[in-house]
N, C-alpha and C positions, 0 to 999 in steps of 0.2 A: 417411307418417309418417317414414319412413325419411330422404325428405328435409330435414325440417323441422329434422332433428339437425344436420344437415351447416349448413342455415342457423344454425342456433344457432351451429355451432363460427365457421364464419365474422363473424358477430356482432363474438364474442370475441375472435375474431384480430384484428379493424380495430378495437375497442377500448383494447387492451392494448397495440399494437405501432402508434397513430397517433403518439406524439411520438417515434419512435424508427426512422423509416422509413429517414433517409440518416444515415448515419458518414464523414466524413472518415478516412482512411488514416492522418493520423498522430494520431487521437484515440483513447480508451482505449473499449474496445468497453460500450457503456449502451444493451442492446439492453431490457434488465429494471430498467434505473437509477428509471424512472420522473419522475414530475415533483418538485424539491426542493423545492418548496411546499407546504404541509398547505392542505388549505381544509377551513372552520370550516363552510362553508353544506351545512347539511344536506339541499337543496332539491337538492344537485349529484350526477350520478353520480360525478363525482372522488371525491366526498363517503363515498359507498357503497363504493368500492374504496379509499381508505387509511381506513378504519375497519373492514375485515373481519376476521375471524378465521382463522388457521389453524392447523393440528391437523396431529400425524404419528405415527410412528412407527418403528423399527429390529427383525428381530429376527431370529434363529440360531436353527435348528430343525437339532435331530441327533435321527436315527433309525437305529434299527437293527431288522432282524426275524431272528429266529433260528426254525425251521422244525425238521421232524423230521429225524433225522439221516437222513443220503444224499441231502435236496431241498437245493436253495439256497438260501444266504442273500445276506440285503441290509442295506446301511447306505448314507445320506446326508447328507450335511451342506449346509443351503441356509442363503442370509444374504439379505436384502433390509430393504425396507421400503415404506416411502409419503411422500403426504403430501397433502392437504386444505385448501383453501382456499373459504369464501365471501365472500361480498358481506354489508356491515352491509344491511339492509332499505332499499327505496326505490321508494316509493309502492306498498307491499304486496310488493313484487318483491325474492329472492333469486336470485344466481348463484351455481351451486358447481362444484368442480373437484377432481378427484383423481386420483393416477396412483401406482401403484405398480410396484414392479422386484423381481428375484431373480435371484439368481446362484449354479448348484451350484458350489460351491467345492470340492467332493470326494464320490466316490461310487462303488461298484461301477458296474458295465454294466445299468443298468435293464431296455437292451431284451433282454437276455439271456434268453433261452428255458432253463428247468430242464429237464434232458435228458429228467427221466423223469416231468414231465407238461406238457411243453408249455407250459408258464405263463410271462409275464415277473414283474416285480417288482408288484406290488401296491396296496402301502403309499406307498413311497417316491417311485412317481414321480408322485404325487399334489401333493408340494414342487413339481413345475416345471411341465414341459411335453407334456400328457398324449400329444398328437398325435407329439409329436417329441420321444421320449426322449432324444436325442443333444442335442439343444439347450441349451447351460449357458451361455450366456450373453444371449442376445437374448430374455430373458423379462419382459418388461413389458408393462403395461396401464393403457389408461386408463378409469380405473375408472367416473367418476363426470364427468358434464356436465350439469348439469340447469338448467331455472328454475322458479322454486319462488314462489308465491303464498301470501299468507296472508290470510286474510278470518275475524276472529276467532279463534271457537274450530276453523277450517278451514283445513289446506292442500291443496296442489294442487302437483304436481309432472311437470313434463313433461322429459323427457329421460334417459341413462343416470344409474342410483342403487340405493342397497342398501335392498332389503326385508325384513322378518323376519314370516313369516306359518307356522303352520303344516306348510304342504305344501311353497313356494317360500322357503328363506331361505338367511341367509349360510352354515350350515357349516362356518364358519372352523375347521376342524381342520387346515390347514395351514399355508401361506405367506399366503396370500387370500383372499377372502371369494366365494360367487356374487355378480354382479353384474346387474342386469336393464336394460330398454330401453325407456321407453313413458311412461304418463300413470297416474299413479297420486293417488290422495286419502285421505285422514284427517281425522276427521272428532268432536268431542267437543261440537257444536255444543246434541243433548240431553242432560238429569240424567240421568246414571247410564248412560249409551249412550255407543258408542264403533262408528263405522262408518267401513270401510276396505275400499278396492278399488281396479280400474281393469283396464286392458287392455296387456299385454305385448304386444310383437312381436320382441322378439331377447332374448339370454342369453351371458353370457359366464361359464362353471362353475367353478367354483373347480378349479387345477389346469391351466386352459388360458391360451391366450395373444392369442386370439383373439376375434372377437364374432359369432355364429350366427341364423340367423331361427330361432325357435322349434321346428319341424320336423329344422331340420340337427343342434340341440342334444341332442337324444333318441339316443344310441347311440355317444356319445365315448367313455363307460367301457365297460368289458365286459359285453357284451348276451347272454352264456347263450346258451341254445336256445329253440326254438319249444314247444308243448306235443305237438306230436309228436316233438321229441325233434332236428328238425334243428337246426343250427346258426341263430340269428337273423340275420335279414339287414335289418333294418328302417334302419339305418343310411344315412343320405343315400337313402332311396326312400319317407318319407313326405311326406305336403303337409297343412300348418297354419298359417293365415292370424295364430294368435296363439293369448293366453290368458288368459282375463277370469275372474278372480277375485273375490271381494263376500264380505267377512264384518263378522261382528255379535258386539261384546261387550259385555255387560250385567250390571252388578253391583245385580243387584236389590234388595238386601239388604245388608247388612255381611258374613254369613256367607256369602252365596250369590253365585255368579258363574255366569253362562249366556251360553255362546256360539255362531256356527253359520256354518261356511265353505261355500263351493262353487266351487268352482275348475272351468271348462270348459277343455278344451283342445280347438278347432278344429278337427272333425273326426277326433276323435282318441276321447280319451272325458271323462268327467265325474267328479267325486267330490265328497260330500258330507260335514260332519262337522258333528255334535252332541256339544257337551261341558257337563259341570256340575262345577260343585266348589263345595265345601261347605269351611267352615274356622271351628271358634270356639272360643273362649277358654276356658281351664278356669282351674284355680288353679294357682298355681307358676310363673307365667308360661307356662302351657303351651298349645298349640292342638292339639288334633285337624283332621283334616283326612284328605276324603274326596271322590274324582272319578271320574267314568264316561265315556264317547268310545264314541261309534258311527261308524262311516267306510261308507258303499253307495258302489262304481265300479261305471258303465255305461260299454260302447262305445256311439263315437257315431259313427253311418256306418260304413266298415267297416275303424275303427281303424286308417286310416291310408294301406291301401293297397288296392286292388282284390283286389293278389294276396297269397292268408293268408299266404305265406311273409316275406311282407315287412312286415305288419302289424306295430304295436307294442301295442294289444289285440284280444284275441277277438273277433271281428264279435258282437253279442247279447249279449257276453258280461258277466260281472256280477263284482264280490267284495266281500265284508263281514267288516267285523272291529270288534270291539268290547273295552274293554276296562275297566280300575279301579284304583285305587292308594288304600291307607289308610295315613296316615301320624301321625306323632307329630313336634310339633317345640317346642323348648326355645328360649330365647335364641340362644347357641350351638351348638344339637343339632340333627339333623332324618333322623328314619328313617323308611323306607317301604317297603312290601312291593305291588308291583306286579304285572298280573299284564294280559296283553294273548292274544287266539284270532283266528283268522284262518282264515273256516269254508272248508268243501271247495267253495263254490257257484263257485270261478276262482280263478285269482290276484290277490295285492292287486299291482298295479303302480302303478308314479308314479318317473318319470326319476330317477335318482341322479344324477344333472349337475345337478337343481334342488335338491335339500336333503337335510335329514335326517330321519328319521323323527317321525310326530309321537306315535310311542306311547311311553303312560308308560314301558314296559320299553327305552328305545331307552337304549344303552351306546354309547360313542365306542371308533372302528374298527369296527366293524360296521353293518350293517343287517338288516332282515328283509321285505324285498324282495321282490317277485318270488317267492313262493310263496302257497299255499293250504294249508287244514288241520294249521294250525300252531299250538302256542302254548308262549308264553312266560311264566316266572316271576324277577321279578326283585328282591333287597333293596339297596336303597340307604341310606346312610347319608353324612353328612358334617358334618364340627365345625369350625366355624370361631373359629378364637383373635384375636380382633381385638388384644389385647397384645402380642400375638408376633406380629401381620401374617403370622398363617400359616392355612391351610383344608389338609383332610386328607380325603377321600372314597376310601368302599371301596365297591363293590359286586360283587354275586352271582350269577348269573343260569344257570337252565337253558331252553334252545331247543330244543323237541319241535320236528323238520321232516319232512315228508315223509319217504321213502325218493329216497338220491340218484338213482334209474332212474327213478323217478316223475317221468318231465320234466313232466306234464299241471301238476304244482303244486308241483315247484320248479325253477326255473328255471334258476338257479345251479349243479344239483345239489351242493347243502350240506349235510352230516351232523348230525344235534341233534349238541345242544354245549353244554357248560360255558363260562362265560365270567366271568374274574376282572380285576377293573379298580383297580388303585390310582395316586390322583392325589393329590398333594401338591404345593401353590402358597405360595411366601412372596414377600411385596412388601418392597423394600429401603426405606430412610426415609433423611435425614439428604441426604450429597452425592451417594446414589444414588437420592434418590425421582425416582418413576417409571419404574423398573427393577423387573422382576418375573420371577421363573423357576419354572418347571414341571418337575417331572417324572408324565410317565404310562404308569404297565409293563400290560400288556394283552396277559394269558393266556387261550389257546382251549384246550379241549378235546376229542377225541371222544368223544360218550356214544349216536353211532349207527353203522351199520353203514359203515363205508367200503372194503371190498373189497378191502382191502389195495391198490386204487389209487390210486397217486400227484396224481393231477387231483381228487381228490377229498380229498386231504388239503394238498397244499400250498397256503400263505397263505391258509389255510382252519381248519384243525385241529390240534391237537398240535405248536402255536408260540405263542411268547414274542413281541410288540414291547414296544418300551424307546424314549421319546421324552424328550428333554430339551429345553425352549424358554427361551430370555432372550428377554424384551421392554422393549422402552423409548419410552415415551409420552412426546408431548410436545403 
């Protein structure tokens, strides 16, 4: 399959660059000039590439983390952007294209090691180049290469492009989004169904700069300890042919929605998810609304690697977590009180290089990872003022974790913890529309025992980040 990209890119290269092969020396360089002819036949590939669409965007991400007094702090400032291009349709057949860049423009020493626990930066170097902290300028990617089928209410997508599922999706909490590698389908062809899947083979994680087979992707961020307590070593010594993904979503009802994932990873392990939500109308223009989510992982074979120390799950081993959210929401309004466990039978795992959490209790800059016998309480609220092109979201959250010595079920060793999130977004209108900026401050707290250890508290605990984003769409 691997190769099949390479021919695509090629494809493209002899497409794009046939009326542009030789330049005379004293002619003006029209390597991208193209042809200055419009053709009207829709019947023409010409036809399909000057009638395509493209899409972009710019945007300035500053970060700062301030930590408890005596650990280090960090701050970043990254600038990039993208840009997206497809093909109008032609004989069912899209091509698309996208490549994005970023540049730190200024920042403390990422890979700087905090004296007193060992830690580098976190947060921030999450903006660049997660392998090669030092790198601030040669940070780009190409993002997106695909051809893309439509047949109805069906498409069909082969090559690099972005998924939002669940278990695997974008994450875009920084500079870029995950990015994936393979054949992918969606699928509205029944009433009221909705079916999506296919089979990955490579991953390029939001944060990196590069594009990995599935196996090498598992253990870029920081991988913890083992549940006996050594260091992880699973990094670069597992082997996984891919990851075949198939879910099902079903709005039965008007009030009702039932859906059901199962994500296999290749020798690796398995996980499954069941969800319901419930939503209907009262008076006042009001909805209730109510949903539950079951998640079972199995290993499959012996998680990865012959030898347990290098394994990425438990040989046998198992984890479940289930959890609910009842909410209220208004035109403008929408509060919710969530609430997710995550029982002692293993740790719930699933790569942080593939996404973000799918539990209702999941809060940005965090996760809840890589533990067992945990649970979470979380209220969300947010009001969006369409008059003012402004949304305002606060949330709450307490995280019961293990104890951090307890390596068997957390992994991270992470202290419970308070955790306060306010986010505030206003979109510009007028000679700035399509400008938009963010800010989001996200306070930790410890509400469990941290040993007056340093590795246990820093970019962990009893710290403040402070993110500011300008975006500009186009």
């Amino acid at each position: 399959m691997k190769s099949a990209i390479l021919i695509l890119s090629y494809s493209f290269f002899l497409i794009t660059s046939s009326y542009s092969q030789h330049q005379e020396i004293n002619e003006k360089p029209a390597v991208f000039s193209g042809l200055k002819n419009q053709s009207n036949d829709s019947s023409t590939l010409l036809y399909a590439f000057k009638n395509g669409q493209y899409s972009g965007h710019f945007r300035n991400f500053f970060m700062v983390t301030e930590n408890e007094a005596g650990l280090t702090d960090y701050f970043a400032n990254a600038i990039g952007g993208g840009i997206h291009f497809n093909t109008a349709k032609f004989h069912g057949f899209e091509l698309g294209i996208s490549g994005t860049y970023v540049f730190n423009v200024l920042s403390s020493d990422l890979a700087k090691l905090d004296p007193m626990s060992g830690q580098p930066s976190r947060y921030e170097i999450g903006l660049f180049d997660q392998e090669n902290p030092a790198n601030k300028k040669d940070i780009d990617r190409l993002e997106e290469f695909y051809l893309k089928y439509y047949l109805k209410k069906t498409q069909l997508t082969f090559g690099r492009q972005l998924v939002n599922t669940p278990f695997i999706n974008l994450q875009d909490g920084r500079m870029r989004p995950t990015s994936v590698e393979g054949i992918w389908f969606v699928s509205e062809k029944l009433k009221k169904i909705k079916l999506e899947g296919g089979w990955l083979y490579a991953i390029s994680p939001r944060g990196t700069a590069r594009w990995f087979g599935v196996d090498n992707s598992i253990g870029l961020y920081p991988s913890g300890v083992n549940p006996d307590g050594s260091k992880s070593n699973y990094y670069g010594n597992l082997k996984s042919n891919g990851v075949g993904l198939f879910g099902i979503t079903h709005q039965t009802t008007e009030w009702l929605k039932l859906q059901a994932w199962n994500v296999y990873v290749d020798n690796i392990f398995n996980s499954a998810l069941f969800q319901a939500d419930f939503e209907q109308k009262v008076k006042n223009k009001k909805s209730l609304y109510l949903s539950g989510q079951f998640i079972r992982q199995d290993g499959v074979n012996n998680g990865g690697n012959e030898n347990s120390t290098k394994t990425y799950f438990t040989k046998n081993g198992k984890a479940m977590t289930f959890g609910g959210r009842f909410g209220v929401r208004w035109k403008r309004l929408d509060l919710s009180l969530n609430f997710n466990h995550i029982t002692k039978h293993g740790r719930y795992n699933f790569p942080r290089e593939w996404g973000r959490d799918p539990f209702f209790t999941f809060l940005p800059r965090e996760r809840n990872e890589g533990v067992g016998n945990s649970t979470a309480f979380v209220f969300k609220t947010q009001l969006n003022s369409p008059k003012y092109r402004m949304k305002t979201g606060f949330s709450a959250g307490y995280i019961q974790m293990p104890d951090v010595k307890n390596t068997a079920l957390n992994k991270y060793a992470f202290p419970s913890y308070f955790q306060l999130n306010l986010d505030f977004r206003y979109s510009f209108s007028k000679i700035f529309k399509g400008l938009d900026a963010q800010i989001l401050i996200v306070g930790k707290i410890a509400a469990g025992e941290t040993y007056n250890t340093a590795k246990y508290i820093h970019n962990k605990v009893n710290m403040v980040t402070c993110n500011f984003l300008l975006n500009y769409h186009f």
